[in-house]
DRENFIRO-620989 format. One record per residue (C-alpha): residue number from 0; x, y, z. Coordinates in steps of 0.5 Angstrom, whole numbers, plus 500, padded with zeros to 3 digits. Layout:
<pts>
<pt><k>NUM</k><X>X</X><Y>Y</Y><Z>Z</Z></pt>
...
</pts>
This chain:
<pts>
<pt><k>0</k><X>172</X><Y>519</Y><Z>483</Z></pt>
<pt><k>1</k><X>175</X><Y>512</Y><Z>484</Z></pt>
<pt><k>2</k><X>180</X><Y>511</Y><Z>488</Z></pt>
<pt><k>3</k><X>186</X><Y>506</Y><Z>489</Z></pt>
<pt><k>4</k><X>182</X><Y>503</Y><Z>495</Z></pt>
<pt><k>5</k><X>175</X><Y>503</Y><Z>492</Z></pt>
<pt><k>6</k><X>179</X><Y>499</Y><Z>486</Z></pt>
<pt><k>7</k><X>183</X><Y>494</Y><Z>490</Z></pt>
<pt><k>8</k><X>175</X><Y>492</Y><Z>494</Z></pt>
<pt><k>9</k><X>172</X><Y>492</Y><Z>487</Z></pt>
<pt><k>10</k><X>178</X><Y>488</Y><Z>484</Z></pt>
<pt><k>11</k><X>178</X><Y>484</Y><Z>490</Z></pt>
<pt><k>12</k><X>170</X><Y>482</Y><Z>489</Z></pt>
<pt><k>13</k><X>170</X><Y>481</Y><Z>481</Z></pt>
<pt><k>14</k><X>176</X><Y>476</Y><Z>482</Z></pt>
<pt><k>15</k><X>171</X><Y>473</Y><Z>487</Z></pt>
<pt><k>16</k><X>166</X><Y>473</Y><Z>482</Z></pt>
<pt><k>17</k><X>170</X><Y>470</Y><Z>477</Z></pt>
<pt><k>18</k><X>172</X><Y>464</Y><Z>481</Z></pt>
<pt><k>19</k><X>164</X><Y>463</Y><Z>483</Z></pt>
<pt><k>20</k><X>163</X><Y>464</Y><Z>475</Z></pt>
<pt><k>21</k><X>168</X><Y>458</Y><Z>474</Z></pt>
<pt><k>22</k><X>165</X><Y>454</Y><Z>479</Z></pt>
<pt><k>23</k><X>158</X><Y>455</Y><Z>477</Z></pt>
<pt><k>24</k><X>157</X><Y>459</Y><Z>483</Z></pt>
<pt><k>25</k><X>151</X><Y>462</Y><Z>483</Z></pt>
<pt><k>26</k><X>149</X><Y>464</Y><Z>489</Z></pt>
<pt><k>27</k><X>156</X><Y>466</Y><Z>491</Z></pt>
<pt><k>28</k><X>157</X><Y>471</Y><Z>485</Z></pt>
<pt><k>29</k><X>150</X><Y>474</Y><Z>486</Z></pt>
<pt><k>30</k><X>152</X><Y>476</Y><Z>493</Z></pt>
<pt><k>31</k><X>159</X><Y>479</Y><Z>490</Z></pt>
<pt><k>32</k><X>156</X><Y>482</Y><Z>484</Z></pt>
<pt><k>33</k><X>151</X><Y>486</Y><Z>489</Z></pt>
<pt><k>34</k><X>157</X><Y>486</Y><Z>494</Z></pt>
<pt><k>35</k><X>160</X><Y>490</Y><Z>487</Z></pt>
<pt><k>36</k><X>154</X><Y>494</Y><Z>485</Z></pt>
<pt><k>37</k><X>155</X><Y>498</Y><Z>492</Z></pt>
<pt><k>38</k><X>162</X><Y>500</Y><Z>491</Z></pt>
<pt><k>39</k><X>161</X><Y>502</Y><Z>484</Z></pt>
<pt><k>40</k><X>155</X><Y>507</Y><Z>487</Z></pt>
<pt><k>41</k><X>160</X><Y>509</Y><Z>492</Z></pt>
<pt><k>42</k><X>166</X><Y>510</Y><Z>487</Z></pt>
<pt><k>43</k><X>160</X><Y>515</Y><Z>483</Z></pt>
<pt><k>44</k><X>157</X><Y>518</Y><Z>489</Z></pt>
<pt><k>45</k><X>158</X><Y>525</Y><Z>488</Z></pt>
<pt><k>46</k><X>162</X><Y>525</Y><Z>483</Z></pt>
<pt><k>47</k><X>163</X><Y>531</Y><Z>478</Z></pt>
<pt><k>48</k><X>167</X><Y>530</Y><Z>471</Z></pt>
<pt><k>49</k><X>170</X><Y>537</Y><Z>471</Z></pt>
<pt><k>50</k><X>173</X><Y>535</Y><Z>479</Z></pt>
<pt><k>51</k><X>174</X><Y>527</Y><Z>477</Z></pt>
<pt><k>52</k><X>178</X><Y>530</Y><Z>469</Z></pt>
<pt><k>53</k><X>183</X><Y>535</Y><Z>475</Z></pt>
<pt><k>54</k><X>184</X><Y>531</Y><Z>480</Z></pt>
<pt><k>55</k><X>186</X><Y>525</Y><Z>474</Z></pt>
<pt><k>56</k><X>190</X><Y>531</Y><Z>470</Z></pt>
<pt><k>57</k><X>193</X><Y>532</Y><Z>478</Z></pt>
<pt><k>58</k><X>195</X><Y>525</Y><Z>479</Z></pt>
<pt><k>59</k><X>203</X><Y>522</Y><Z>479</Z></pt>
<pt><k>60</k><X>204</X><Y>519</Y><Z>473</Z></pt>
<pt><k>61</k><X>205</X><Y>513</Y><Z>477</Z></pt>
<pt><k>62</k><X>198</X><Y>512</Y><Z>480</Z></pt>
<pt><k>63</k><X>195</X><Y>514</Y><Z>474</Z></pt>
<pt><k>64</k><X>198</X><Y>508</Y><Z>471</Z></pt>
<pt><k>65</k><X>196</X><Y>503</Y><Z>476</Z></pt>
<pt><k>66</k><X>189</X><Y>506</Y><Z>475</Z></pt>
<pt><k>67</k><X>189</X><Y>504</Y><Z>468</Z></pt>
<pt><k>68</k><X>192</X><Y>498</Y><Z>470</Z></pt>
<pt><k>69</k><X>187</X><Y>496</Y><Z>475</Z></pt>
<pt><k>70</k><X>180</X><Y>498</Y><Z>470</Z></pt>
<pt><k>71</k><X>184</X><Y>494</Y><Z>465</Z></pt>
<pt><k>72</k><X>184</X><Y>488</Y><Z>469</Z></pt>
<pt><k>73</k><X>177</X><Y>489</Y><Z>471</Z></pt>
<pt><k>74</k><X>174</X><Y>489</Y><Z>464</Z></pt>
<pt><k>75</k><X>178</X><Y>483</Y><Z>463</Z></pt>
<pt><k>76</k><X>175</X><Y>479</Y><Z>469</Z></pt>
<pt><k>77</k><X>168</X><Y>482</Y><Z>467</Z></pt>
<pt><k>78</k><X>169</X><Y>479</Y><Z>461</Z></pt>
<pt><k>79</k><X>172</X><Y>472</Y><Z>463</Z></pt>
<pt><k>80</k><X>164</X><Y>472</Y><Z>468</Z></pt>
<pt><k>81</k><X>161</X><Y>474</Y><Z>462</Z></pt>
<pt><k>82</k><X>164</X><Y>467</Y><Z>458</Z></pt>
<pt><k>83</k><X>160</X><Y>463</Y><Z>464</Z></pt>
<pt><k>84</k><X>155</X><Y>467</Y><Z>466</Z></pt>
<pt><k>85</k><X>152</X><Y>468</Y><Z>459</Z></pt>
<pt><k>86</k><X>151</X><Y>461</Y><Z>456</Z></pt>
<pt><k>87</k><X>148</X><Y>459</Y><Z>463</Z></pt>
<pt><k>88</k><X>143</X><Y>465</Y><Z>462</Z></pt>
<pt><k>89</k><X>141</X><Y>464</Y><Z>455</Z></pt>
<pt><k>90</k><X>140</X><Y>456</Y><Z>458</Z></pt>
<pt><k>91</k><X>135</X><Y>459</Y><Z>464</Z></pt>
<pt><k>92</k><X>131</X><Y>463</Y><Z>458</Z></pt>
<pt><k>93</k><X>130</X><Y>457</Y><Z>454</Z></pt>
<pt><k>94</k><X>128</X><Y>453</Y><Z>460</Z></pt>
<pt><k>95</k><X>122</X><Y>459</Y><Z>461</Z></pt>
<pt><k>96</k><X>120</X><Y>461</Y><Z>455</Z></pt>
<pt><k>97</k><X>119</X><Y>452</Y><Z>453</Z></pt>
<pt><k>98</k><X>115</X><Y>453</Y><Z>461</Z></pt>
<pt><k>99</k><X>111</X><Y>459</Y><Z>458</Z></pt>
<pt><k>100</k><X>109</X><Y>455</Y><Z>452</Z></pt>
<pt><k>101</k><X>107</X><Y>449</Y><Z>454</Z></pt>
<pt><k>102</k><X>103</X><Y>453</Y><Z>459</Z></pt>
<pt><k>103</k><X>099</X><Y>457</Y><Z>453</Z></pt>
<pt><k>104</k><X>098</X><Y>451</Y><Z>450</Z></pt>
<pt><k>105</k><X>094</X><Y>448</Y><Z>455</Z></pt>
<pt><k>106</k><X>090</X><Y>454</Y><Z>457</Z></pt>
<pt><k>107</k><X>089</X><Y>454</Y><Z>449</Z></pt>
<pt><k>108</k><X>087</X><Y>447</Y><Z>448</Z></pt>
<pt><k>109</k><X>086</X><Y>444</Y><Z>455</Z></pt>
<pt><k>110</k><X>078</X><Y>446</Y><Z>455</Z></pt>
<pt><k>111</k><X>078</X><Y>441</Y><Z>448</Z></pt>
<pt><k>112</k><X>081</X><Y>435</Y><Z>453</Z></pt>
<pt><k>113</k><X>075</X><Y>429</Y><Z>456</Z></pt>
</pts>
C-alpha cells in the first residue's frame, strides 16, 4: 500500500525529475527516474488489494484526502516530464532510424561503388 512517507520520497523524486526534464538533464532525470522506479516497486511490494481497499476504507478522512492530493500532484508532474522528455525522445528516434537507413543503403549499394 502507498504510504504517506513513500509518497512524500516519490514527490520528492518526480519534483527532481521535472526540474532535470526543464533543464534538459538527462542523465540526472535517468538517475531519479531509476531512483522512482525503486520506490514504486517498494510501495507495491507485497501488496494485497483486499488488504490496501480495508486499509484505505479504515483510513481518516484527512489522510485519505492528502493521498489523493499527493497522487494528484504526482500525475501532474509526470505529465509535465512528459512534455519535455517526449519531444526529446521522438528527436533521438529520428536520429537512429536516418543512421539505420543510411547504413541499408550502403550495405545495399556499397558493392556497386569503384
Amino acid at each position: 500500500m502507498l504510504t504517506r512517507p513513500t509518497l512524500d520520497a516519490l514527490l520528492a523524486r518526480y519534483e527532481a525529475m521535472a526540474e532535470a526534464a526543464r533543464a534538459n538533464d538527462w542523465d540526472r532525470l535517468a538517475a531519479l527516474e531509476r531512483e522512482a522506479a525503486a520506490l514504486r516497486d517498494t510501495a507495491r511490494l507485497g501488496a494485497d488489494a483486499t488488504a490496501d481497499a480495508a486499509a484505505m476504507a479504515t483510513l481518516p478522512a484527512a489522510e485519505a484526502d492528502a493521498l489523493r492530493v499527493g497522487i494528484e500532484r504526482l500525475l501532474a508532474l509526470d505529465a509535465e516530464i512528459r512534455t519535455h522528455t517526449d519531444p526529446f525522445l521522438a528527436s533521438v528516434r529520428k536520429l537512429l532510424a536516418g543512421g539505420r537507413q543510411e547504413r541499408a543503403v550502403r550495405n545495399a549499394y556499397g558493392a556497386l561503388a569503384p
